[in-house]
N, CA, C and O of each residue as an XYZ file, in Angstrom:
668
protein
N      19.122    -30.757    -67.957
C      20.467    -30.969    -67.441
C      20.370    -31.517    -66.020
O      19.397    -31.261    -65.311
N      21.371    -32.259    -65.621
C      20.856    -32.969    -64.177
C      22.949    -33.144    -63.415
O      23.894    -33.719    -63.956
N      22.917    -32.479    -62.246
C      24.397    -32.281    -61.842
C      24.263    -34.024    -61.166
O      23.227    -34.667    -60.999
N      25.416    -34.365    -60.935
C      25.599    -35.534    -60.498
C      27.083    -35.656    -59.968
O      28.118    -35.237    -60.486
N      26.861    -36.466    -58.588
C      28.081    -35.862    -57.651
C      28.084    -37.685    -57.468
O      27.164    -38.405    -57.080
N      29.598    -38.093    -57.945
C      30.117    -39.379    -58.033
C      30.884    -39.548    -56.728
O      31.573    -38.583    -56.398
N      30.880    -40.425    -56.073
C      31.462    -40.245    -54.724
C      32.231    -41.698    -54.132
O      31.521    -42.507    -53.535
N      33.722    -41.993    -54.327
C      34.950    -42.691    -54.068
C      34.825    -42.825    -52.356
O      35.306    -41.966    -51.617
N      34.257    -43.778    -51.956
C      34.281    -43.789    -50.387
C      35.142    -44.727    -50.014
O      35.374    -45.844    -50.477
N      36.032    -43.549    -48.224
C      37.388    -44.794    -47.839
C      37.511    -43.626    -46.936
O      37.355    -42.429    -47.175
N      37.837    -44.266    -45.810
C      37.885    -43.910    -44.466
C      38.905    -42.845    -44.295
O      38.591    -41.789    -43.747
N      40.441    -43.120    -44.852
C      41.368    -42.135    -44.776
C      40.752    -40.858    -46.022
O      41.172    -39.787    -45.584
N      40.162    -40.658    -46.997
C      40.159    -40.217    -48.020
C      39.063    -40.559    -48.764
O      38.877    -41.685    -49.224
N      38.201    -39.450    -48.921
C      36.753    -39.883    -49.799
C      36.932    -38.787    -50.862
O      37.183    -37.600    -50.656
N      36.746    -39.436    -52.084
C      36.741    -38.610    -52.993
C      35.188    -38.116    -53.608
O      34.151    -38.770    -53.494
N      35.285    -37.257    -54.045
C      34.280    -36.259    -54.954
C      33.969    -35.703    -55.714
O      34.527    -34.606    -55.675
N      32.958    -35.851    -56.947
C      33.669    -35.455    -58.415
C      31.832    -34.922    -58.631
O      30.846    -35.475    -58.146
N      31.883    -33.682    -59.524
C      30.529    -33.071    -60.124
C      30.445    -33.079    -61.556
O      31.169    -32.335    -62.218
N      29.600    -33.878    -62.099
C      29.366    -33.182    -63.340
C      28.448    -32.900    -63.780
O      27.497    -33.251    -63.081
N      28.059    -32.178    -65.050
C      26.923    -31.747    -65.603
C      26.479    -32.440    -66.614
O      27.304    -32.565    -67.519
N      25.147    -33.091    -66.831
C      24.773    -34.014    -68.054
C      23.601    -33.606    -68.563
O      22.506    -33.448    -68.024
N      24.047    -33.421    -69.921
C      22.385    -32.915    -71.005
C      22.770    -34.178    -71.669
O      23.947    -34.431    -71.928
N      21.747    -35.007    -71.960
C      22.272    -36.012    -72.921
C      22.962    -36.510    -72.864
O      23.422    -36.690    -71.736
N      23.559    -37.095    -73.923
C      25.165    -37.426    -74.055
C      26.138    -36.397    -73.792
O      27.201    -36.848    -73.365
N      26.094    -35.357    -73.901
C      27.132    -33.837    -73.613
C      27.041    -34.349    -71.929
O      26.126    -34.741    -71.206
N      28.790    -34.068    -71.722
C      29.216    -34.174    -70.396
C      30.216    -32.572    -69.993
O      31.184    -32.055    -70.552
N      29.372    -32.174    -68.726
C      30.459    -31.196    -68.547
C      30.911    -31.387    -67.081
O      30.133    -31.706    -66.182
N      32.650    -31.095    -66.862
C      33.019    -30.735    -65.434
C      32.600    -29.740    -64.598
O      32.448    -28.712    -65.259
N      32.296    -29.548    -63.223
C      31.972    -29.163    -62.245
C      33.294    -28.751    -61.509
O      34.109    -27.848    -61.698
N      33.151    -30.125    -60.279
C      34.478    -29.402    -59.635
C      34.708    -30.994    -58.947
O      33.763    -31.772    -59.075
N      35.410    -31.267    -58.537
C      36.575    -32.325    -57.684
C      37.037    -32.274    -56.491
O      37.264    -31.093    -56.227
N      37.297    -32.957    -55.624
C      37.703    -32.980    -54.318
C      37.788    -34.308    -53.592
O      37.208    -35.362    -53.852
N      38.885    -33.936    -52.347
C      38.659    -35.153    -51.552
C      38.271    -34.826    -50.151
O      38.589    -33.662    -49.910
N      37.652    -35.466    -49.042
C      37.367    -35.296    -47.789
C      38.238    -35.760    -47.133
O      38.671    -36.827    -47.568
N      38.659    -35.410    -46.296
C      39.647    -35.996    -45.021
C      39.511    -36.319    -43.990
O      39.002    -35.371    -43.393
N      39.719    -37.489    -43.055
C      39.353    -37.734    -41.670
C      40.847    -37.635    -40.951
O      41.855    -38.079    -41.501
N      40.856    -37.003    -39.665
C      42.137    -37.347    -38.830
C      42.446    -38.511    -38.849
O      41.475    -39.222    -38.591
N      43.670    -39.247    -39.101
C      43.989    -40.719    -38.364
C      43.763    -40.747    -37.152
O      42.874    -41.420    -36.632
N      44.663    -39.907    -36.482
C      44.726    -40.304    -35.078
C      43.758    -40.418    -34.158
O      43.995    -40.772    -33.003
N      41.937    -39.963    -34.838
C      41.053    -39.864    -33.978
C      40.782    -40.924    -34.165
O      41.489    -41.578    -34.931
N      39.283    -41.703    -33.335
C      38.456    -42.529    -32.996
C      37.780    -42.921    -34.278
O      37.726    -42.192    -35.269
N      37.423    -43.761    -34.215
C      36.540    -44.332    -35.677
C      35.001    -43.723    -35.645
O      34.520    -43.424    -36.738
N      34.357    -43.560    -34.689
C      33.142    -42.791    -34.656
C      33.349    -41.328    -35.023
O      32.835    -40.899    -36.056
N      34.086    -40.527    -34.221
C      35.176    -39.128    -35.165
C      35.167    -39.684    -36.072
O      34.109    -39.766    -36.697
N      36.445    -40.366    -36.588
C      36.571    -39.959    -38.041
C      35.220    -40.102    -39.130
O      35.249    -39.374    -40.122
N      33.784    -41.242    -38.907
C      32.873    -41.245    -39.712
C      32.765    -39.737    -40.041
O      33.208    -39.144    -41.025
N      31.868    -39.119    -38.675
C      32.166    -37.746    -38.492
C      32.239    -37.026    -39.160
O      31.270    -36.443    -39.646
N      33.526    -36.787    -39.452
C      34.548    -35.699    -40.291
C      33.791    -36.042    -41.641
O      33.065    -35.200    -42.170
N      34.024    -37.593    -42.308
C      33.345    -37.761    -43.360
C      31.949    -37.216    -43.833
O      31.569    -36.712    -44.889
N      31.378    -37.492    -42.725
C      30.174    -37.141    -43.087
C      29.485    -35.877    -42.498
O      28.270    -35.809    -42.689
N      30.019    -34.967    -41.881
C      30.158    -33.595    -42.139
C      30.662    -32.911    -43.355
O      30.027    -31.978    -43.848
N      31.909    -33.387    -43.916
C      32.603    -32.356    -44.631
C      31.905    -33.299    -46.368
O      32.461    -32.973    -47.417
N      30.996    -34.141    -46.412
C      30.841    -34.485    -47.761
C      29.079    -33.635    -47.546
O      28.566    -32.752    -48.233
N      28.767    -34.058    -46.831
C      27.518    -32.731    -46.375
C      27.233    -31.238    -47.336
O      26.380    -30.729    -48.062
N      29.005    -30.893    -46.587
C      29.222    -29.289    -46.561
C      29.351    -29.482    -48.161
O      28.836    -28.499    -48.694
N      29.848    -30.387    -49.116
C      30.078    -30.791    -50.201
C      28.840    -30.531    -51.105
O      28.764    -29.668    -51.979
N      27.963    -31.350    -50.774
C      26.647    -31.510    -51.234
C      25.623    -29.747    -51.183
O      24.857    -29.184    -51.964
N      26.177    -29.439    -49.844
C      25.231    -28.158    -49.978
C      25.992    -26.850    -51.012
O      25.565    -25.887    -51.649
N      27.110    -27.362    -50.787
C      27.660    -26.236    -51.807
C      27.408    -26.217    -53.338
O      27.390    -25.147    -53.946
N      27.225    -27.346    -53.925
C      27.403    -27.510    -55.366
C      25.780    -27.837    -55.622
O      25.205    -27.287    -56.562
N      25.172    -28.633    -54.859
C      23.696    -29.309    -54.989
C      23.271    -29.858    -56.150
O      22.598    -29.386    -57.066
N      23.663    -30.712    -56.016
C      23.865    -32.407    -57.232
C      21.895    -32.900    -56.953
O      21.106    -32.749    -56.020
N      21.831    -33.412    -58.110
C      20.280    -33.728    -58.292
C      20.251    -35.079    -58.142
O      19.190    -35.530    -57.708
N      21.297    -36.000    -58.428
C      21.692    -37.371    -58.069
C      23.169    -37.520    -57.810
O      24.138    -36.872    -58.205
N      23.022    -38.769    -56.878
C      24.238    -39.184    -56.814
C      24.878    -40.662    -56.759
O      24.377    -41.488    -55.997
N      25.838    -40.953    -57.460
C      26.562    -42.359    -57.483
C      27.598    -42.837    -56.943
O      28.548    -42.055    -56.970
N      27.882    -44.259    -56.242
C      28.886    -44.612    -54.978
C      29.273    -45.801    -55.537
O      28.440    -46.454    -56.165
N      30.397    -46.188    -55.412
C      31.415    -47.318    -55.729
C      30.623    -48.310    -54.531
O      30.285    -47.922    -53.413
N      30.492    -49.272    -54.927
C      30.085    -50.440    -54.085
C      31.753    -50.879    -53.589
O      32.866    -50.848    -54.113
N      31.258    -51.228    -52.472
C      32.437    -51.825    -51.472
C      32.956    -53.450    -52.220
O      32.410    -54.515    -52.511
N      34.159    -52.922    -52.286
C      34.614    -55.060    -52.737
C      34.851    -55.005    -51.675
O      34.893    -54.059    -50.888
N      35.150    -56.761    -51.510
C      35.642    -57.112    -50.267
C      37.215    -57.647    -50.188
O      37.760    -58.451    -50.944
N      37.554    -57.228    -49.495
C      39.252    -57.335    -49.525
C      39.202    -58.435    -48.761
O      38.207    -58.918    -48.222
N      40.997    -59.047    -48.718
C      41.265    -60.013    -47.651
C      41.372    -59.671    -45.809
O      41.473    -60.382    -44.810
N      41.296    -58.395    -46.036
C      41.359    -57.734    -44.331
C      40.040    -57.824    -43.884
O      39.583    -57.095    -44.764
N      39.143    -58.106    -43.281
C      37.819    -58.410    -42.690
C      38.006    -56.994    -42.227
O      37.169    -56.247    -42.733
N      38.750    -56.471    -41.515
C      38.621    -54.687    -40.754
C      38.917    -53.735    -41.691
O      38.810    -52.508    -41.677
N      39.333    -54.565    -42.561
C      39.704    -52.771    -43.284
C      37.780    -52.956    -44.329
O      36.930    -52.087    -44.524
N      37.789    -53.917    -44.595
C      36.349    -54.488    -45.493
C      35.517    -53.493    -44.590
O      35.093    -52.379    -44.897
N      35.384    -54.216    -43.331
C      34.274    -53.430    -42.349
C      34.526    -52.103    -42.633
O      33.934    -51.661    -43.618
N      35.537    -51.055    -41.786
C      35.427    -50.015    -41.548
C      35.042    -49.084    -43.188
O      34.439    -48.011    -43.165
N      35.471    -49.679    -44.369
C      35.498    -49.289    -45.200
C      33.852    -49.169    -45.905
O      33.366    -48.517    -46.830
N      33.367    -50.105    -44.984
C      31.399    -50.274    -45.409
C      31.095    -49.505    -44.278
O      29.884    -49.429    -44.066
N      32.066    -48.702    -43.207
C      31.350    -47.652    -42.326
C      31.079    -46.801    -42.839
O      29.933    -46.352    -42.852
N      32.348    -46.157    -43.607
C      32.799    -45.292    -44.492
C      31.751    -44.963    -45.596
O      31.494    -43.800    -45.908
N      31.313    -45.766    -46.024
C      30.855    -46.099    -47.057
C      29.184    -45.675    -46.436
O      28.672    -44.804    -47.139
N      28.480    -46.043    -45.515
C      27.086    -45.738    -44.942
C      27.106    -44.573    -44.726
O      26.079    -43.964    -45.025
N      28.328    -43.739    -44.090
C      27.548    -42.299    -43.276
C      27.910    -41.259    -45.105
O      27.458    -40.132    -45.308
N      28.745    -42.015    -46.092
C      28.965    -41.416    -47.391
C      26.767    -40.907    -48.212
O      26.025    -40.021    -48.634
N      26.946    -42.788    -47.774
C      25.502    -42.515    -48.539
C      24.452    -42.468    -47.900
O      23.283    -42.442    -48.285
N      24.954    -42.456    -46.769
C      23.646    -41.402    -45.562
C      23.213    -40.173    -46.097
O      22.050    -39.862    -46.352
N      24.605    -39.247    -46.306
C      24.458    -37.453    -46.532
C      23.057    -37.024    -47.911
O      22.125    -36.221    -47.940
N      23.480    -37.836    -48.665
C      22.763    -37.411    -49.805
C      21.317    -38.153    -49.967
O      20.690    -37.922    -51.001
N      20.834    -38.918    -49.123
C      19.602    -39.061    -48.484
C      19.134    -38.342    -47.446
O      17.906    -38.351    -47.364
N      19.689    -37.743    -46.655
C      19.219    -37.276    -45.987
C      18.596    -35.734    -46.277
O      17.830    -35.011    -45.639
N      19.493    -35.558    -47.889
C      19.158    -33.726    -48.383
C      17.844    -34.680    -49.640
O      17.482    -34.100    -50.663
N      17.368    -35.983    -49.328
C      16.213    -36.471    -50.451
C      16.826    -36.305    -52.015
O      16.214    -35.964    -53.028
N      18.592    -36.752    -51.823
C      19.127    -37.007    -53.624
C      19.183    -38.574    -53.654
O      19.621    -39.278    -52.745
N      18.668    -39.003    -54.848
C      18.651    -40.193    -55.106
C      20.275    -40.833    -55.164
O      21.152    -40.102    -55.626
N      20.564    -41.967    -54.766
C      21.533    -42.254    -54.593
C      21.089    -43.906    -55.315
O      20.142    -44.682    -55.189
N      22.680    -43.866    -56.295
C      22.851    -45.550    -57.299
C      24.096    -45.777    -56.807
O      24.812    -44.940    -56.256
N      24.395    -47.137    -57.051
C      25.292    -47.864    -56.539
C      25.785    -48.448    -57.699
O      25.048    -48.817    -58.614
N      27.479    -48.592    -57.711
C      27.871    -49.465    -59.185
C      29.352    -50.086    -58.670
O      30.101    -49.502    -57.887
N      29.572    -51.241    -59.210
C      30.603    -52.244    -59.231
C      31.692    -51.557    -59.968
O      31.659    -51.173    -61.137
N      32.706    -51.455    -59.074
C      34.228    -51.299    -60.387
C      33.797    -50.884    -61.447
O      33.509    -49.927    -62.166
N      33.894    -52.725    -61.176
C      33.916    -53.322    -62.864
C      33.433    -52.877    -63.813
O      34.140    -52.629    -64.791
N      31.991    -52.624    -63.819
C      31.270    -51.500    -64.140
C      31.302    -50.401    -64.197
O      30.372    -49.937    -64.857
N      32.153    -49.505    -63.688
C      32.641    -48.180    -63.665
C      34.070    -48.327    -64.873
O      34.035    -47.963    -66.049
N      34.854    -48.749    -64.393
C      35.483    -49.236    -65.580
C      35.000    -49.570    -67.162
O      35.518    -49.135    -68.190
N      34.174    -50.221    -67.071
C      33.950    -50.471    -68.102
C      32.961    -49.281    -68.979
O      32.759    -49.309    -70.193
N      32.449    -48.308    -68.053
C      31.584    -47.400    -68.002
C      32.535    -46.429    -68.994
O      32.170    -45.673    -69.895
N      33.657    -46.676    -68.584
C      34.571    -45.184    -68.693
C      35.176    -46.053    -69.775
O      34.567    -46.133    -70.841
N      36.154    -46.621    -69.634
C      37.186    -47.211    -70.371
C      36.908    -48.112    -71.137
O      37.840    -48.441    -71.871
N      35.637    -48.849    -71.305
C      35.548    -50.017    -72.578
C      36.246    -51.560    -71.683
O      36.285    -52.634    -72.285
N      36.692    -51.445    -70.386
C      37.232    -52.476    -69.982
C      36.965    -52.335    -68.613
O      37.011    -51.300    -67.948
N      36.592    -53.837    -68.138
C      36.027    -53.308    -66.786
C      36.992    -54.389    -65.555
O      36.683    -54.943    -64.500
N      38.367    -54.287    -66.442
C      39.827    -54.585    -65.552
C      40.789    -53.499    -65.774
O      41.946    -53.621    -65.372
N      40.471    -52.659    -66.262
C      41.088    -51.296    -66.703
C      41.927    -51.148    -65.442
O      41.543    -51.700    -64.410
N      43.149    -50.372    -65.465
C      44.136    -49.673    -64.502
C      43.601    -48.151    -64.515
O      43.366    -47.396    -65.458
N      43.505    -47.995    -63.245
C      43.803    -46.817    -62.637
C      44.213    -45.963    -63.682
O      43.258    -45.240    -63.969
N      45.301    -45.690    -64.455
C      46.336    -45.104    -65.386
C      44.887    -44.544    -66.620
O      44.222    -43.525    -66.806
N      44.979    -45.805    -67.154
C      43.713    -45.967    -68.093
C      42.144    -45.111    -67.260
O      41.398    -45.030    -68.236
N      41.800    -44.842    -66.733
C      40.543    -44.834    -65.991
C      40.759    -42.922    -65.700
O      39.779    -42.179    -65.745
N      42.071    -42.436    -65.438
C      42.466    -41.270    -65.580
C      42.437    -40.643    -67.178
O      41.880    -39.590    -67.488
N      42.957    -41.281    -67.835
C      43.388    -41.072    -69.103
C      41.797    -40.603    -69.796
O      41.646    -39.574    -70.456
N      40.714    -41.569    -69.493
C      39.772    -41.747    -70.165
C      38.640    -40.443    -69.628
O      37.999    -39.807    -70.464
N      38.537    -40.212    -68.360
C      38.081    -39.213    -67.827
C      38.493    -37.608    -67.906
O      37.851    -36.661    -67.450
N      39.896    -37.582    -68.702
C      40.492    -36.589    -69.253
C      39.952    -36.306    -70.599
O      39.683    -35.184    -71.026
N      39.870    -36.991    -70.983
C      39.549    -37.048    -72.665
C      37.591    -36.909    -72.945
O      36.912    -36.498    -73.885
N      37.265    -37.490    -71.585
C      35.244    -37.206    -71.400
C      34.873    -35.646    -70.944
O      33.894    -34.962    -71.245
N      36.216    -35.291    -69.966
C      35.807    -33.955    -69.184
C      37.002    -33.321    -69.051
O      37.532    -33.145    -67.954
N      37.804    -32.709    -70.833
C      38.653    -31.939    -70.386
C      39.305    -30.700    -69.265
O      40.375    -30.123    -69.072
N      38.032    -30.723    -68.746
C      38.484    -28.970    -67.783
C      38.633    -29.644    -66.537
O      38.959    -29.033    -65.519
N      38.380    -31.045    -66.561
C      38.517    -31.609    -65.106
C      40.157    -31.587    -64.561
O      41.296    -31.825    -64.962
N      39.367    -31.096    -63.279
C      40.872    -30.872    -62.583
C      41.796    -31.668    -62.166
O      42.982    -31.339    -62.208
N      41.260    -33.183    -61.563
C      41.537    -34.314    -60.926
C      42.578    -33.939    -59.886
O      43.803    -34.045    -59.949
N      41.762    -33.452    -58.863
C      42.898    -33.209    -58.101
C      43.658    -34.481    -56.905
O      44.654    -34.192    -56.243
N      43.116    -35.568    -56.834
C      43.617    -36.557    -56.089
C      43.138    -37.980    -56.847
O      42.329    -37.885    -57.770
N      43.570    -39.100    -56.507
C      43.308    -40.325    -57.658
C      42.163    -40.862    -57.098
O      41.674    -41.943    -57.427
N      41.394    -39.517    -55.585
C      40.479    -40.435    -55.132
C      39.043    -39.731    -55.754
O      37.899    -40.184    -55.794
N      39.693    -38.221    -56.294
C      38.570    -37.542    -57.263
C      38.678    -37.951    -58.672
O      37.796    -37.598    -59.455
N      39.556    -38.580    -59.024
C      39.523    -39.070    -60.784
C      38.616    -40.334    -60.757
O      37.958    -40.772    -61.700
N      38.710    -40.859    -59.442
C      37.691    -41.994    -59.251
C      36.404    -41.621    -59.335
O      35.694    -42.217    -60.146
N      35.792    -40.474    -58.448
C      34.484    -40.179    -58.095
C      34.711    -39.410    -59.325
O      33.558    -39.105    -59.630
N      35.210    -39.084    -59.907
C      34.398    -38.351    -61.656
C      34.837    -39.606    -62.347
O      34.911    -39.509    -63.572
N      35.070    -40.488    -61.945
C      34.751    -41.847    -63.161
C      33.488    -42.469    -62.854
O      32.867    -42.985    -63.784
N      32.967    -42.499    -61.569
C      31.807    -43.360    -61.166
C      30.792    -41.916    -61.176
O      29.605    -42.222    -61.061
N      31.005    -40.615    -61.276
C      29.281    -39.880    -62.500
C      29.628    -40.049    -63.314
O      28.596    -40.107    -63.982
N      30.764    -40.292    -64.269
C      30.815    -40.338    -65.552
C      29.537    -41.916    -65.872
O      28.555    -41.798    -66.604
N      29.829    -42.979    -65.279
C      29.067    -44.422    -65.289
C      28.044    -44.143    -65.396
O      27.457    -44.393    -66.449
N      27.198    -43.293    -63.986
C      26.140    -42.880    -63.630
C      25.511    -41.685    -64.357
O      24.299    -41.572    -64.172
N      26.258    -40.509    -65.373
C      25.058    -40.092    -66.409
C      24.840    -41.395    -67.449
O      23.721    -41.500    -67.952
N      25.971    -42.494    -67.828
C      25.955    -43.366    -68.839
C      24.723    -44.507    -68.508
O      24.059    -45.024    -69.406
N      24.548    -44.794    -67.102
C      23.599    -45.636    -67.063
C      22.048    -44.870    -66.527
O      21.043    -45.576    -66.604
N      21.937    -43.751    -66.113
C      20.872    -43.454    -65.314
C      19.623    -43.683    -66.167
O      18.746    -44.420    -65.716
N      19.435    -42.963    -67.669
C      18.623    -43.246    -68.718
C      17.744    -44.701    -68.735
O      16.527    -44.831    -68.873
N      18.737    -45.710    -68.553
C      18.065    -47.689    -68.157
C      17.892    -47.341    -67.056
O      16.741    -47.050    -67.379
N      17.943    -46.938    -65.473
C      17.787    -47.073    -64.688
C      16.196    -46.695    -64.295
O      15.384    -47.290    -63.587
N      16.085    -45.158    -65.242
C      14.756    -44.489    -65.408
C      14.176    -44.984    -65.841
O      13.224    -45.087    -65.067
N      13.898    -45.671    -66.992
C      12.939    -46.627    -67.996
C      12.850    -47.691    -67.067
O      11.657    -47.875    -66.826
N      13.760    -48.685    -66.268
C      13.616    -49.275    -65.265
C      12.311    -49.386    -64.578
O      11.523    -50.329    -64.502
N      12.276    -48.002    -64.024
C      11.192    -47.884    -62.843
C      10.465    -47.285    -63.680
O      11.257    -46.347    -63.587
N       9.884    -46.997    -64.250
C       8.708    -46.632    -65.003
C       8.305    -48.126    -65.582
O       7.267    -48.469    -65.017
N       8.654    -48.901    -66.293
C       7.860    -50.238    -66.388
C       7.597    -50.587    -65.084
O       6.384    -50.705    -64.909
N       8.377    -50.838    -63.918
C       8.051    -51.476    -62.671
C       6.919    -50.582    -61.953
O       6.401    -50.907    -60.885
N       6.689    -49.738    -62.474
C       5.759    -48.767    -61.858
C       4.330    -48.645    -62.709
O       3.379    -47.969    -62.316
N       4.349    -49.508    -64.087
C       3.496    -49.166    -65.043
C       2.740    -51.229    -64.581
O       1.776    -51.685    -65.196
C-alpha cells in the first residue's frame, strides 16, 4: 500500500488531498486546503504555504507525492507568483526525501474523467464515485484528490520507467 498526498498549488489557497493505493483499490484519507493572509507580503505569504503544507505532510506522512504543473495564464504576475507558490509547495515534500511527480491538467483530467477538457463539475463527480468517503472539502481539495487519484493511475509506468533507464 503506498499513501499519496496530491497537492492543488495557488497562492491564495493550496489544496490537499490523501489517498491510499493497493493496486487498483483506492482508498480516502483526508482533504484540506492551506491558507495564506492576503494582506501580507509575498515572501510571508510563501511562508504560510509552506509551513502549514509541512505541518500537512508530517501529520498524515504520504510515501509520494503529486503537483499540478503550472499553465500559463494571460497575467505574466499572477503566472509568476503562482510558480512561487508552486516551488516552496514542492520544496516541503523534498525536503522530508518524498518523491515528488508532476502532471498536466489535461492529464489529470483525463486521469480521472476519461476527458482531459473535462469541467470542474465532471472532475468532482468522478472523484466521488473513485473515493466515496471523500470529504471534498474545498474545490481546491477535490482537485488535489483528483491529481493522487492520476498519480496512483500513472505511478506503476513511471516505476517500470526507471528501472529500464537504470537497467
Amino acid at each position: 500500500m503506498v499513501r499519496i498526498i496530491g497537492i492543488d498549488p495557488g497562492l491564495r489557497h493550496t489544496g490537499w488531498g490523501i489517498i491510499e493505493a493497493e493496486g487498483t483499490r483506492l482508498s480516502y484519507v483526508a482533504d484540506g486546503a492551506v491558507h495564506s493572509v492576503t494582506e501580507d507580503d509575498l515572501a510571508t505569504r510563501l511562508l504560510q504555504i509552506h509551513q502549514q503544507i509541512m505541518a500537512v505532510l508530517n501529520e498524515f506522512s504520504p510515501d509520494e507525492a503529486a503537483i499540478e504543473e503550472t499553465f500559463v495564464n494571460k497575467d505574466a504576475r499572477a503566472t509568476l507568483k503562482l510558480g512561487q507558490a508552486r516551488g516552496v509547495v514542492m520544496l516541503a515534500p523534498v525536503l522530508l526525501k518524498i518523491p515528488v511527480a508532476e502532471y498536466a491538467p489535461n492529464v489529470i483530467k483525463k486521469s480521472v474523467v476519461g476527458n482531459g477538457h473535462a469541467e470542474k463539475d465532471q472532475v468532482k463527480h468522478m472523484v466521488k464515485i473513485l473515493l466515496p468517503r471523500a470529504v471534498m472539502k474545498t474545490a481546491d481539495s477535490t482537485d488535489a484528490l483528483a491529481i493522487a487519484i492520476c498519480h496512483a493511475q500513472h505511478r506503476g509506468h513511471q516505476k517500470l520507467m526507471e528501472m529500464v533507464a537504470r537497467s
